[in-house]
C-alpha positions, 0 to 999 in steps of 0.5 A: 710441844710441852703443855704448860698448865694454865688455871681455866677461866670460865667464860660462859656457864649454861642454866642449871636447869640445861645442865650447868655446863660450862666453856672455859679458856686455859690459854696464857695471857698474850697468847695469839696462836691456834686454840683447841676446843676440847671436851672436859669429859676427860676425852682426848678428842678435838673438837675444833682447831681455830686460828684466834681465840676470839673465834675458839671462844665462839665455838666454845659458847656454842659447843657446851650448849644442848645444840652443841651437845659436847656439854662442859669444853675447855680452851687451850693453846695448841701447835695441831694444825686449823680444823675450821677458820670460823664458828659457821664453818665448825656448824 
């Protein structure tokens, strides 16, 4: 699947004082498909594959925090399979 490049919007931004670290979606408008939530740190993991957006955007609050420990994440659109249907069942 070709990635088309979509500028990132940031949804949620920790405390400067835990790291500033923030979740961001890079997903085209209108899009209802599976969302990866992946690492800013340049890494090619996956952390989770959801069914919607509403519920990557979940993952994604939870990942950039210090009980998430994956610090800033991203949202994109993906054809990779679902990892987890939900937040409770990524934690």
């Amino acid at each position: 699947m070709k990635k088309c490049f979509v500028e990132p919007t940031v949804i949620a931004t920790n405390p400067l004082s835990i790291g500033g670290d923030t979740a961001a979606e890079a997903v085209p408008d209108g899009y209802t498909g599976a969302c990866a939530v992946v690492p800013v740190s340049g890494s090619d993991n996956v952390i989770a594959v959801l069914p919607s957006l509403n519920e990557a955007r979940r993952v994604a609050r939870y990942a950039k925090t210090p009980d998430g420990g994956y610090g800033s994440v991203v949202i994109e659109a993906t054809s990779q399979p679902v990892t987890h249907e939900t937040l409770e069942d990524w934690i």
